[in-house]
Every structure is written in structure tokens, then in C-alpha cells.
TORVEXMI-432992 format. One record per residue: residue number from 1; residue in one letter; x, y, z of N, C-alpha, C in turn. Coordinates in Angstrom, 3 decimals. Layout:
TORVEXMI-432992
+-----+------+----------+----------+----------+----------+----------+----------+----------+----------+----------+
!  nr ! rest !      npx !      npy !      npz !     capx !     capy !     capz !      cpx !      cpy !      cpz !
+-----+------+----------+----------+----------+----------+----------+----------+----------+----------+----------+
! NUM !    a !        X !        Y !        Z !        X !        Y !        Z !        X !        Y !        Z !
...
+-----+------+----------+----------+----------+----------+----------+----------+----------+----------+----------+
end
This chain:
TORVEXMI-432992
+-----+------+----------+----------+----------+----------+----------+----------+----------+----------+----------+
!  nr ! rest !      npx !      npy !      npz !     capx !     capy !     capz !      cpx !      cpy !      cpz !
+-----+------+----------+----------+----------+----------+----------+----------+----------+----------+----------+
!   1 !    x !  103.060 !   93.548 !   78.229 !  103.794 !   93.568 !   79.478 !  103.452 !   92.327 !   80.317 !
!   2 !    x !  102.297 !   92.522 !   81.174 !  102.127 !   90.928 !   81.686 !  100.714 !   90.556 !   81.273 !
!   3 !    x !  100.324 !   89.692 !   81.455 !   99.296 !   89.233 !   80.972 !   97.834 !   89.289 !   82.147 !
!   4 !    x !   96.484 !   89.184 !   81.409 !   95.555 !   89.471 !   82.529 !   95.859 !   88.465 !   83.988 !
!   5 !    x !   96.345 !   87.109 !   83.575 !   96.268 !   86.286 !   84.752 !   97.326 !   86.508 !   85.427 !
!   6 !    x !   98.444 !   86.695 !   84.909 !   99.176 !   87.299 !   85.845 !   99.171 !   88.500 !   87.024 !
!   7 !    x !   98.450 !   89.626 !   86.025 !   97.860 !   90.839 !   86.814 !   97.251 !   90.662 !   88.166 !
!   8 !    x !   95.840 !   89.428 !   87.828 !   94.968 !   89.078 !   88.856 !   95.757 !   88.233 !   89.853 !
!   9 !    x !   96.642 !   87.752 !   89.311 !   97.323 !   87.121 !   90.657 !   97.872 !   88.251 !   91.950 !
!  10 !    x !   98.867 !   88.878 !   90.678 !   99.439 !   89.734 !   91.841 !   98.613 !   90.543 !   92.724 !
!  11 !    x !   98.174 !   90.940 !   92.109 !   96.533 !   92.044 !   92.480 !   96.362 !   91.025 !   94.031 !
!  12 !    x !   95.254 !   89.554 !   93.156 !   95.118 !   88.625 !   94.526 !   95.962 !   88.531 !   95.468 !
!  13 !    x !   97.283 !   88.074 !   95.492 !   98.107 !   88.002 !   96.442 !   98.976 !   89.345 !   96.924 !
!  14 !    x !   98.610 !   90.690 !   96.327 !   98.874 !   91.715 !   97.075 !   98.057 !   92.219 !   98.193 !
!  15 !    x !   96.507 !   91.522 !   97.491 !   95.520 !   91.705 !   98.933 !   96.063 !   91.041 !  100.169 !
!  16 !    x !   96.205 !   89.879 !   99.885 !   96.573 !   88.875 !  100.989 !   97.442 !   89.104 !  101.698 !
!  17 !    x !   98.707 !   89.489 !  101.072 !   99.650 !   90.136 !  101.870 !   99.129 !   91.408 !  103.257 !
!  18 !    x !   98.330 !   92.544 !  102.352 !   97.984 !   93.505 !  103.009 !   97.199 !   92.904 !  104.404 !
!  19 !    x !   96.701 !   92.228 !  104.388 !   95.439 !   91.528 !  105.376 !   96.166 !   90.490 !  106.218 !
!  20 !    x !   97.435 !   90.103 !  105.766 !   98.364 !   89.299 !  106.707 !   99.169 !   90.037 !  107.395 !
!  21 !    x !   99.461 !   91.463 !  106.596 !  100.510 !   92.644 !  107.177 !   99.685 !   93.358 !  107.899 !
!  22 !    x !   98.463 !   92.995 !  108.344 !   97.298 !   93.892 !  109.273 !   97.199 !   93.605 !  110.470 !
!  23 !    x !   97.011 !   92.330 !  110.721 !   96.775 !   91.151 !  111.671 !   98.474 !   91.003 !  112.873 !
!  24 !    x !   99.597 !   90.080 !  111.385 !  100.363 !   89.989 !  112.606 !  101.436 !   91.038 !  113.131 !
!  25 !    x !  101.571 !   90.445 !  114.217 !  102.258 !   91.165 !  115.208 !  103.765 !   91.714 !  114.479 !
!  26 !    x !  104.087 !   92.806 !  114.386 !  105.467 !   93.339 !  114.414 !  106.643 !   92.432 !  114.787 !
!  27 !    x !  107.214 !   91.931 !  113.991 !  108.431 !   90.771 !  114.450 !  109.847 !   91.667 !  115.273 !
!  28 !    x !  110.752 !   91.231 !  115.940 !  111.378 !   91.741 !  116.921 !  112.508 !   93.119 !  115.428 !
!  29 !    x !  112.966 !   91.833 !  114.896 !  113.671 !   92.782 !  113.612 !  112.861 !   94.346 !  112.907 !
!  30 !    x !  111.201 !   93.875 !  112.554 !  110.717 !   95.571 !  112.203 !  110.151 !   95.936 !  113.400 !
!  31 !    x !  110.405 !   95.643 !  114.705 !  109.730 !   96.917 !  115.569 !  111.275 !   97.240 !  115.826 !
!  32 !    x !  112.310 !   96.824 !  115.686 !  114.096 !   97.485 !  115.807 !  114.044 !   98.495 !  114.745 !
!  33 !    x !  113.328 !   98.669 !  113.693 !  113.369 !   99.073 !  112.370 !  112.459 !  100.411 !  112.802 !
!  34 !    x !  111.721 !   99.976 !  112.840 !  110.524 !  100.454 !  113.010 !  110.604 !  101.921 !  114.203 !
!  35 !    x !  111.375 !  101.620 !  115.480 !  111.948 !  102.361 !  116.316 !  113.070 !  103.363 !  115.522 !
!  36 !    x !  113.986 !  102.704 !  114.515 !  114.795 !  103.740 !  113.963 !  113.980 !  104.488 !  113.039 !
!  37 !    x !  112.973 !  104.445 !  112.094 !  112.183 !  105.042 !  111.495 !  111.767 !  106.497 !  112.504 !
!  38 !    x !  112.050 !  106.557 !  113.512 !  111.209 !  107.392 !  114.415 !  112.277 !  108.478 !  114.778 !
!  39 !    x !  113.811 !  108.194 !  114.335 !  115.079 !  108.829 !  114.688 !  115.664 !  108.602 !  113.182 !
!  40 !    x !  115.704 !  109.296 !  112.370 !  116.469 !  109.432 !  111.038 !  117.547 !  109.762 !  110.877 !
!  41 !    x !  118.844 !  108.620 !  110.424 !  120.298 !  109.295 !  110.172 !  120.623 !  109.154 !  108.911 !
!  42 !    x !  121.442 !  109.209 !  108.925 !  122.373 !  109.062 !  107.132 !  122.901 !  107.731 !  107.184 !
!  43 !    x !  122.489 !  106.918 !  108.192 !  123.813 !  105.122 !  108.417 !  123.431 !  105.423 !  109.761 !
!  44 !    x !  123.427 !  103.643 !  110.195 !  123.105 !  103.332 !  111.643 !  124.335 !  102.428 !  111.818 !
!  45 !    x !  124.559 !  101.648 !  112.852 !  125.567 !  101.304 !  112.992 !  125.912 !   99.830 !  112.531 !
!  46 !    x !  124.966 !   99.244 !  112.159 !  125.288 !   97.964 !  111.597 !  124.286 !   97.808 !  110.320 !
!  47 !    x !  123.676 !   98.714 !  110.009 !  122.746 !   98.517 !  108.852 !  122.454 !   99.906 !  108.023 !
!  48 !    x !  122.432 !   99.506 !  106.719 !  122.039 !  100.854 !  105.873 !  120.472 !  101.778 !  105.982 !
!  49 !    x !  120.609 !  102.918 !  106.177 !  119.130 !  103.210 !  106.693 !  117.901 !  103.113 !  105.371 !
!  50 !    x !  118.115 !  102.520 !  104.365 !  116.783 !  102.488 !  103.565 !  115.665 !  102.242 !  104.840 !
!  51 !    x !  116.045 !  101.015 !  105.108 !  114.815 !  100.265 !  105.584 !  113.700 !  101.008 !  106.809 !
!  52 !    x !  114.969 !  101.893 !  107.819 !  113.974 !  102.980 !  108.160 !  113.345 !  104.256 !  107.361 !
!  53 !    x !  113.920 !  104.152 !  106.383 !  113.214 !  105.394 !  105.767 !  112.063 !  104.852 !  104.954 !
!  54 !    x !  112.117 !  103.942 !  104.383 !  110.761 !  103.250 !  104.165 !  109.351 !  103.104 !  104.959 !
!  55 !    x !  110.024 !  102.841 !  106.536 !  108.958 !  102.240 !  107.084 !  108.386 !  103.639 !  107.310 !
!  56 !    x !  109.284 !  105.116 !  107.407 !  109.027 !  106.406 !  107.510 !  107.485 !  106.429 !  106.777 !
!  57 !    x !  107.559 !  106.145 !  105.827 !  106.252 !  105.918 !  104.705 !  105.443 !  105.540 !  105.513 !
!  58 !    x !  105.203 !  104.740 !  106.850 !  104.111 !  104.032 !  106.906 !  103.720 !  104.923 !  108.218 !
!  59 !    x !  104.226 !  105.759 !  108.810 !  103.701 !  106.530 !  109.909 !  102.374 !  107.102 !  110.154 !
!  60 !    x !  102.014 !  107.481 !  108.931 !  100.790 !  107.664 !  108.824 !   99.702 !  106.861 !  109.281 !
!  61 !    x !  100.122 !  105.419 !  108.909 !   98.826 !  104.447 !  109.139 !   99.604 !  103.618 !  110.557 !
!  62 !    x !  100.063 !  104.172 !  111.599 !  100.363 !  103.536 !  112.883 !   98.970 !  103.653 !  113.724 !
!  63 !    x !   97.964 !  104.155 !  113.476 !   96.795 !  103.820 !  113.834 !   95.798 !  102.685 !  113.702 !
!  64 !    x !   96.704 !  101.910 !  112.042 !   95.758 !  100.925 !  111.993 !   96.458 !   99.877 !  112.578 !
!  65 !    x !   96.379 !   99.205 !  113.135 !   96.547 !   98.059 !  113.468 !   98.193 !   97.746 !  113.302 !
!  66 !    x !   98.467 !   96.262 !  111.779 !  100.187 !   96.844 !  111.850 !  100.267 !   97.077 !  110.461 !
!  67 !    x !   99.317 !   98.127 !  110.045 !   99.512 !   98.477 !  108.968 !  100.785 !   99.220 !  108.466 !
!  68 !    x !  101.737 !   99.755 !  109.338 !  102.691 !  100.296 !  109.195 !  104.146 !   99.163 !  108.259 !
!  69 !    x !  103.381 !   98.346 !  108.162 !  104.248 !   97.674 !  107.001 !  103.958 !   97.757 !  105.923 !
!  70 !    x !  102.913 !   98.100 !  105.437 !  102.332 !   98.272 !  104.132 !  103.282 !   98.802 !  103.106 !
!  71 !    x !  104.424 !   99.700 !  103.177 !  105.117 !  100.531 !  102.330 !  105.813 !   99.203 !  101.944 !
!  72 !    x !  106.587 !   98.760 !  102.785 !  107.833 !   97.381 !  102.738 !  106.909 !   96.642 !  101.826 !
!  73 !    x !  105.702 !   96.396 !  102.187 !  104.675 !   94.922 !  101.349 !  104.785 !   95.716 !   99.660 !
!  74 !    x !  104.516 !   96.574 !   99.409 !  104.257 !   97.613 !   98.308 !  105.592 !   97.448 !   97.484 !
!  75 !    x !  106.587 !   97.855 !   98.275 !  107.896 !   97.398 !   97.160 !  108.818 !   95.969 !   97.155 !
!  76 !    x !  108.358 !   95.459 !   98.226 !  108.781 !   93.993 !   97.912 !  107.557 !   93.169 !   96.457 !
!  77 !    x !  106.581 !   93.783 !   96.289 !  105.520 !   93.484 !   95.629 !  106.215 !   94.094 !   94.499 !
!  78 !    x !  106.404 !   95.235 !   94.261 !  106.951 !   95.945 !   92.896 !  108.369 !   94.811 !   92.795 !
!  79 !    x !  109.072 !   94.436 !   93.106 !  110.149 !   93.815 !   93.096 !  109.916 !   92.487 !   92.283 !
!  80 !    x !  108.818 !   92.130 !   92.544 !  108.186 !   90.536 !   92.310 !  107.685 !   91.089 !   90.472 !
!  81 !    x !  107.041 !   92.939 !   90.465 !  106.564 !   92.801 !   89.261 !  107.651 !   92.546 !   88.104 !
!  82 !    x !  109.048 !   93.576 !   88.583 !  109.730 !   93.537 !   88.082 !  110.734 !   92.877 !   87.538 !
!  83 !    x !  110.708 !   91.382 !   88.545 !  111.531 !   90.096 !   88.222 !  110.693 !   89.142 !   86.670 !
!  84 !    x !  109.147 !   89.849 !   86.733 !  108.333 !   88.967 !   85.954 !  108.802 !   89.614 !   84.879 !
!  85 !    x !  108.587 !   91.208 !   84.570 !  109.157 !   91.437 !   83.384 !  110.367 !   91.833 !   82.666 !
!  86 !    x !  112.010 !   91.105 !   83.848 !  112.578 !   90.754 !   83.312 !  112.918 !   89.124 !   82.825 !
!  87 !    x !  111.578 !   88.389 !   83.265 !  112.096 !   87.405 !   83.057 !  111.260 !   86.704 !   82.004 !
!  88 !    x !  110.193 !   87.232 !   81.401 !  109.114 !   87.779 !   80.146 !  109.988 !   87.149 !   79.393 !
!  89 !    x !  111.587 !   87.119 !   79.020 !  111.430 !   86.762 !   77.127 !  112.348 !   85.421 !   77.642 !
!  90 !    x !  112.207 !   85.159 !   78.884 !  113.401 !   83.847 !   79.791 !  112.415 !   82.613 !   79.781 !
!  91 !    x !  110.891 !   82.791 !   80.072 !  110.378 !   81.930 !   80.834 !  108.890 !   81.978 !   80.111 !
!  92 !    x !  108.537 !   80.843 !   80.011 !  107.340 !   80.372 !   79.178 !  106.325 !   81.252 !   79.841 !
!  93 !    x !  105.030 !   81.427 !   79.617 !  103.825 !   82.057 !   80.152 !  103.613 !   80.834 !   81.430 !
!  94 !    x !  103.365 !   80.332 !   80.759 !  103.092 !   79.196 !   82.268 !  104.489 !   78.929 !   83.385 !
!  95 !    x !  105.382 !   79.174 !   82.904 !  106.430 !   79.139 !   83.684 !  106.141 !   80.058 !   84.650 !
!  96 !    x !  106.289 !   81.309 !   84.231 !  106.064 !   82.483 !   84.687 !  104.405 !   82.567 !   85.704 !
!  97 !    x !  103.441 !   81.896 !   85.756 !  102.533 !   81.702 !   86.554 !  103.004 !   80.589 !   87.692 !
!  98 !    x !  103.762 !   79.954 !   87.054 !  104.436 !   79.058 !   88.763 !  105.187 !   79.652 !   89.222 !
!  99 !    x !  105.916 !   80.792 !   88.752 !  107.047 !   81.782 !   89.223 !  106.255 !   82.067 !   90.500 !
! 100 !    x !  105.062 !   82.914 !   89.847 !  104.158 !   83.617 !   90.800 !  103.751 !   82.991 !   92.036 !
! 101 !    x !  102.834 !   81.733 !   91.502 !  102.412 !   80.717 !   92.884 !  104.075 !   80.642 !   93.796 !
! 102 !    x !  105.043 !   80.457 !   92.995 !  106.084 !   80.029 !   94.242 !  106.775 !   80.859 !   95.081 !
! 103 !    x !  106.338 !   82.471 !   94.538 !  107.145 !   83.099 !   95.503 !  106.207 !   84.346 !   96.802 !
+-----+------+----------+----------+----------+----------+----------+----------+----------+----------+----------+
end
């Protein structure tokens, strides 16, 4: 599936993410998000509600800091695994490690 260095990357740069998604501040777009997470519909008026029902996930940890992004970091991260192993029989091994550094 992927290889150890690949693993350790993502691994590495999933920490980083988490510890950057700790620190900064809520941008104007997920505290709009973030507010609909708190009122659940079926469709909002200019946007599809995944994105509050996601951040729904992170209610729990609104104590830490802005950890309440963590769910969003988690599947934008699964997204990244999943581009690698469709792109496994596309892209050299080393290709596929600059994939990583570049995105």
C-alpha cells in the first residue's frame, strides 16, 4: 500500500497540522461554519451542510483551544492518503514523496 517513508511523512505532517490547527485563530469562513455546526439543517442557504456536520465532530474538544478543527484536518488528511494510493501505479516512489512534500 504505501511505503514506510511515506507513512512517516504523513504521520509527521499530520502532527504538524494538529499543532498548527491548535494555535491559530478560527478564520472568519470556519467560525461562519462553525456557528452553523451549532444549528443543524438538511441545506443552508448558499452552501451544502457537510461542512457543518463535520465540524459537529469537533464539539467535543471546544475546550481545547481551536482544536475544534481537528475532524476537517483528519479528512482532508485521509484525502491526501487516498490521492497517494490512487496514484501508486501513476507515479514513481520518489515522485510520490514530492507529491507529499508539495501538498
Amino acid at each position: 500500500m504505501l511505503s514506510p517513508l511515506e507513512k512517516r511523512i504523513l504521520l509527521f505532517s499530520l502532527l504538524i497540522k494538529f499543532v498548527l490547527a491548535l494555535f491559530l485563530p478560527l478564520f472568519p469562513d470556519e467560525a461562519y461554519y462553525w456557528v452553523w455546526s451549532h444549528h443543524l439543517q438538511l441545506s443552508y442557504f448558499d452552501h451544502p451542510p457537510f461542512i457543518a456536520w463535520l465540524l459537529t465532530l469537533g464539539h467535543p474538544l471546544e475546550n481545547i483551544l481551536q482544536a475544534v478543527r481537528w475532524p476537517a484536518v483528519i479528512f482532508g488528511h485521509l484525502t491526501l492518503i487516498l490521492w497517494l494510493i490512487y496514484l501508486k501505479n501513476i507515479l514513481s516512489p520518489r515522485e510520490r514523496i514530492f507529491f507529499l512534500f508539495s501538498s
